[in-house]
Every structure is written in structure tokens, then in C-alpha cells.
N, C-alpha and C positions, 0 to 999 in steps of 0.2 A: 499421354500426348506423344505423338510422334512428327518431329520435324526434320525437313530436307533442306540443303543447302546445293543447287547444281549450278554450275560454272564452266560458262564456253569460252574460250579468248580466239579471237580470231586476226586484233588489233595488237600489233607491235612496233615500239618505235624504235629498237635496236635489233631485233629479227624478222628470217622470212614473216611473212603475216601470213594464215592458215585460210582456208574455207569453209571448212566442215563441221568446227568447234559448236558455233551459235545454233546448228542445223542441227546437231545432235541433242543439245539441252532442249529445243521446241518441239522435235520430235516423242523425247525420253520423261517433256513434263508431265502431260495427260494419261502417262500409263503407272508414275508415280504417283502422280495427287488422287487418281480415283480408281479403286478395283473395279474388277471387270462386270459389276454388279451396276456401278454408278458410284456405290456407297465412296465416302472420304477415306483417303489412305493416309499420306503424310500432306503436313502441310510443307508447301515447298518455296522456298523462295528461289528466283533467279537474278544470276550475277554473267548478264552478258556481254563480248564487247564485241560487236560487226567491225569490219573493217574501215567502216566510216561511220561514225558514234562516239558513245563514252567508251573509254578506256575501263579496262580493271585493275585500280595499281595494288601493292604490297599490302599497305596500310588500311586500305580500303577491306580488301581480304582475309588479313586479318581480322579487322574488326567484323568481319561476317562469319568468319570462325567461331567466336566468342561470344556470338547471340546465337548460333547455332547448338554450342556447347553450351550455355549456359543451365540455370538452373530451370525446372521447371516442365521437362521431358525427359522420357526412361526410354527414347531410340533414334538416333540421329545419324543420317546418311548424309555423306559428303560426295559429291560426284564433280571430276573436274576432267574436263576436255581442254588442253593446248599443247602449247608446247612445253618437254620436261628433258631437264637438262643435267647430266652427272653430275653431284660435286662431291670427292671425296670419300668414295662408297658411300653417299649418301643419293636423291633425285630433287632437283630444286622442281616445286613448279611455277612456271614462268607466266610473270605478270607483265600486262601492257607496260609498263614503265621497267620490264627486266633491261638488263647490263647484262654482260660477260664478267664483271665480280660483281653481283648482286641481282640472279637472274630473278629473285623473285621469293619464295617461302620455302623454304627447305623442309622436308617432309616431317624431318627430325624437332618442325618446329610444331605442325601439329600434332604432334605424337604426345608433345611437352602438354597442349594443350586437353586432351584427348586424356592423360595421367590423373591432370588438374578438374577436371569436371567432374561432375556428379551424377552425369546419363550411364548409367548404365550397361547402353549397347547401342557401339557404335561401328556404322560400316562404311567404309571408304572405297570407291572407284575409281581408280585413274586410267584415265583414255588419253597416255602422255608416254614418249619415246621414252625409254632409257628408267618405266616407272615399275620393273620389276626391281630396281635397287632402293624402293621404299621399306623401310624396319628395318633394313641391315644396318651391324654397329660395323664400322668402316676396320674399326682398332682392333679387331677379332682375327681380320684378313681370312674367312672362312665364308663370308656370305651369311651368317647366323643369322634369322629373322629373331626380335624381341619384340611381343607386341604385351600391352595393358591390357587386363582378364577384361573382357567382354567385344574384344578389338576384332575386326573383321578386315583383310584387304584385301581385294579384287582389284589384279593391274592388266592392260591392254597386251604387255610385252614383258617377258626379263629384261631384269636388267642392261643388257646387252643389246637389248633389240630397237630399233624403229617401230614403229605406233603407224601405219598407214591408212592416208584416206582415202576413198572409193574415186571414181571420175566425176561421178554424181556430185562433188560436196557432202559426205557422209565419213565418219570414222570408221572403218572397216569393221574394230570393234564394238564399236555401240552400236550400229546395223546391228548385227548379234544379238547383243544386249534387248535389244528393243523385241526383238523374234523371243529372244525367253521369257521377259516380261508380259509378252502381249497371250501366254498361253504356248508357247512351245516348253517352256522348264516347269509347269504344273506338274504337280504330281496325281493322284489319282482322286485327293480332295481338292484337287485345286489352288493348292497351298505353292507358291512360288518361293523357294528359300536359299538363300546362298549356295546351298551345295548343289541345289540343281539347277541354278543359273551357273556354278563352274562346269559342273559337267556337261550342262547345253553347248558350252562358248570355248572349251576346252575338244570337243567332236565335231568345231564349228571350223579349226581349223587347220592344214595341212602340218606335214613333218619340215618343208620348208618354209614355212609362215613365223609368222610370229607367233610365241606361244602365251596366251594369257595366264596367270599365276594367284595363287589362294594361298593366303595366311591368314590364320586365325587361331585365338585365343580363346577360346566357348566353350560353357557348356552345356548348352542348347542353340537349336535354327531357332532367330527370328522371322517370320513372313516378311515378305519387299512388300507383296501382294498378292490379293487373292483372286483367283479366278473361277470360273463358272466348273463344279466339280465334272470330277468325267464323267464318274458312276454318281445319280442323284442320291443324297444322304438317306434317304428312305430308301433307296433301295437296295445300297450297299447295307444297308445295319439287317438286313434279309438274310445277311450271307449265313449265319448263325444258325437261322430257322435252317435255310436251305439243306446247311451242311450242318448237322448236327454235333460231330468233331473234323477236325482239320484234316483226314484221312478219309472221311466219310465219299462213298462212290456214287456219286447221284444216281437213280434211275433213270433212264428215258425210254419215251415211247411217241408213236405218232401225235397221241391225242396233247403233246404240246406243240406242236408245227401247225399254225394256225389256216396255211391251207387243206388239212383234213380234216374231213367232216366223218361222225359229228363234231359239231365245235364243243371244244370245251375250257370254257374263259379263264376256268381257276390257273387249269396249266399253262395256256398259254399266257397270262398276265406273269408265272414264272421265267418262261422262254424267253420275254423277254429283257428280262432282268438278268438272265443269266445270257444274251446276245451281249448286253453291258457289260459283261463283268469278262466275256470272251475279247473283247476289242481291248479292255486295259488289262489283257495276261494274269486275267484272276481267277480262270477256270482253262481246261483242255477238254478236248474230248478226248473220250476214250476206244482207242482204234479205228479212228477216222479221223479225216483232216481238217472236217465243219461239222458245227456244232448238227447242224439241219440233218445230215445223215447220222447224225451219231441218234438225233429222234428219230426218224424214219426208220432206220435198224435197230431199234431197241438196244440200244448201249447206253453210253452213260457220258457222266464227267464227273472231273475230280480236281481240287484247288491246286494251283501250282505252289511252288514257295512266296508268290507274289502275292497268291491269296491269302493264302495260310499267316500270310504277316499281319495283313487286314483283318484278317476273321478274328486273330489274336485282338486287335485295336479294338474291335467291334465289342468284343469278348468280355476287354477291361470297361468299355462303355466310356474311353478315349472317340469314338467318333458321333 
């Protein structure tokens, strides 16, 4: 079982009040709760507050913490959109009823909570200023992240930074977010996983931007989500046939370029398997710049290290 817990605040009755918070959790739900198939992902619940509605306070919070945590699921995402506030080398995030001494949950409270549970693997987002000072121990004076083995955190900014939203009503970073989710941070099965949602959202933004930040304690990627593979499974598990060993130099010739005649199905039903495997960097040609003349002049192609890692995958009968 895998359960979501996402949270916009947009309502505050002792700070700015935001826009963009509730906009981002409605956008970020449907690419959560269902892979790019249809199929069920996480179940998710939402905890939103518009600027004119329910509020989200402390208590409330917590206690959605604690059903998110609790027993009964082996993977649980936390995602929170508002405002986050320093306290201490530590980042509070701030609930509709925060204060200036009591802005809300101190990260250090779900962390406590997060130690105490029994999921296994759990991954946190914060789309919140000042939320790259989440897991530092304040008393180290070093910035040290400590997280609980299976702990994942994905934050909008360092700690230092501002968290900005678009003109739209959008958090600059969940924009992002939503682009790696929706099939930009795929990998080549389609698999969307933490590390290449940092590195999508991490090239997402300038030297003078804000910079998003990755700590984790793992030792494996869990899927967010899955998406529609690049190369179809059947056709990548060909690589093998194709390429016999990982060094192996394909032959070509016309008779796979399916505008020469005569036609010939076999090869070209390879052609284009191996056009697929050319768009996700898992073959080159060889002394040519397309694959199409590299068949026309009878050359070849040969697996990049991209492929070679996949053929490996394919190999162990991992895919």
C-alpha cells in the first residue's frame, strides 16, 4: 500500500496569505494518485486551505501526519506547499493558525514522527522558503543532514533561500515538479524516481535561482510513478538478440530502410526498433550522423554505455 498526504496553505491569519499553494496540490493530485497508464498510484489525501475556506491548523496537521504514518503501508510521500519559516537551524512549516513563536510544525517534529513509524519508505517535499534547513541538527553548527534509513527529502530552496511563485499562481517549483512527473524525469522504462526528479528540477534552474536540495538515506529508488516506457518492453528485451555482446557492431545495409525495395519486413521491423533505441541513446551509428545513412552505406551501429547498461538489465532478466 502506498499513501500520499499533499498540503497547500494558502490562508494565514498572522502572515502574508500566498496564491499558489492550493494550485499546486490540484494540479500535483492526478499525476500522483494515477500512473500515466490510468492504473492507481498512491492513494492521496488532500489538506487544502484557499484563502477563503477552512484553514489548516497545527493539530489538525499533525494528526494527518499520523494517519499518513501510521501502520499499514510500506511508502508514504508527504508533500507541503506554504509558507516555511527558520527556527533555530531547524524550518517550521507554517500552519493557518502559525504565530511568530509557534509558526506551525517544525520539520524536527516530523522527523520524530517519521523515526516512530513502521513505513518503511518515506519521501518528503517541501515547496516552502527557508526548506532547505530541513534534517539539519542546529547544535552541530555545520549544516549536517541526519535523516531515518529509508528517509527521502526533496526541498524547493536551501536553506537560505526564498521558495517563489510564478505570476500565474503556481510555485515555481512544483511547475517543475509537475513537468518531471508528467514524463519529463522518466527514465527509459518509464520509471520516475527521486533521483531523476532531482536531477530534472535541479537543470530546471539557474545559477541565480533558487536551488532545490536532495537528502536521502536509501538504499534503493522507490517509483513516485510510472510512465508510458520510452523504448516498449518488448522491444528493448531485443537488445540482447540484437546485440549479442555489449561490444557487438551491428551490421547494416539498405534492405533495413523501409523505402528500399525489395522490402524486407524482417529487417525492417528491426530498423525500427533500433530508431527506438537511437532517440533514448542506446545505440550510435557508426561513421555517420543518422541512423538511415549509416543503412544506406552499409555501416553499422554499436551500444553506447547507455545501452550497454540496459543490455546488462535485460541480460540479468531485470527488465
Amino acid at each position: 500500500m502506498k499513501r500520499a498526504l499533499l498540503v497547500g496553505i494558502d490562508q494565514y491569519d498572522n502572515f502574508t496569505p500566498l496564491s499558489g499553494c492550493v494550485n499546486d496540490v490540484t494540479a500535483l493530485h492526478p499525476l500522483l494518485a494515477r500512473n500515466e497508464d490510468d492504473s492507481p498510484n498512491l492513494d492521496c489525501r488532500l489538506a487544502t486551505a484557499p484563502q477563503t475556506g477552512q484553514p489548516v491548523r497545527r493539530d489538525s496537521l499533525l494528526g494527518m501526519l499520523d494517519d499518513l504514518l501510521a501502520p499499514g503501508s510500506d511508502f508514504a510521500l508527504f508533500y507541503f506547499a506554504g509558507h516555511g519559516m527558520p527556527q533555530n537551524g531547524d524550518v517550521a512549516l507554517v500552519t493557518s493558525d502559525g504565530t511568530t513563536v509557534t509558526p506551525g510544525i517544525r520539520f524536527i517534529e516530523v522527523l520524530d514522527r517519521i523515526v516512530h513509524s513502521d513505513v518503511k519508505e518515506t519521501v518528503v517535499v517541501l515547496d516552502c522558503c527557508f526548506s532547505g534547513g530541513a534534517t539539519t541538527i542546529a547544535a552541530l553548527g555545520n549544516g549536517q543532514a541526519v535523516l531515518p534509513k529509508g528517509t527521502t527529502v526533496l526541498t524547493a530552496s536551501r536553506g537560505d533561500q526564498y521558495s517563489l511563485e510564478t505570476a500565474d499562481g503556481r510555485g515555481q517549483f512544483s511547475t517543475y515538479f509537475e513537468g518531471a512527473l508528467d514524463g519529463g524525469a522518466a527514465d527509459v522504462l518509464g520509471k520516475v524516481n527521486i533521483s531523476g526528479l532531482y536531477a530534472y528540477l535541479a537543470e530546471s534552474f539557474g545559477a541565480w535561482e533558487q536551488r532545490p536540495t536532495l537528502k536521502a538515506n536509501i538504499d534503493r529508488l522507490h517509483n513516485i510513478r510510472d510512465c508510458a516506457p520510452r523504448v516498449p518492453l518488448k522491444v528493448l528485451r531485443k537488445i540482447t538478440q540484437w546485440f549479442p555482446s555489449p561490444d557487438y557492431h551491428l551490421p547494416l545495409d539498405p534492405s533495413y530502410e523501409p523505402t528500399e525495395q525489395p522490402a524486407n519486413a524482417e529487417n525492417e521491423a528491426v530498423f525500427s526498433g533500433l530508431q527506438k533505441y537511437r532517440a533514448c541513446r542506446l545505440i550510435e551509428p557508426v561513421g555517420e550522423d543518422h541512423l538511415y545513412y549509416a543503412a544506406l552505406k552499409s555501416a553499422g551501429c554499436i551500444l553506447t554505455p547507455l545501452g550497454k547498461h540496459y543490455w546488462q538489465l535485460v541480460k540479468a532478466g531485470r527488465v
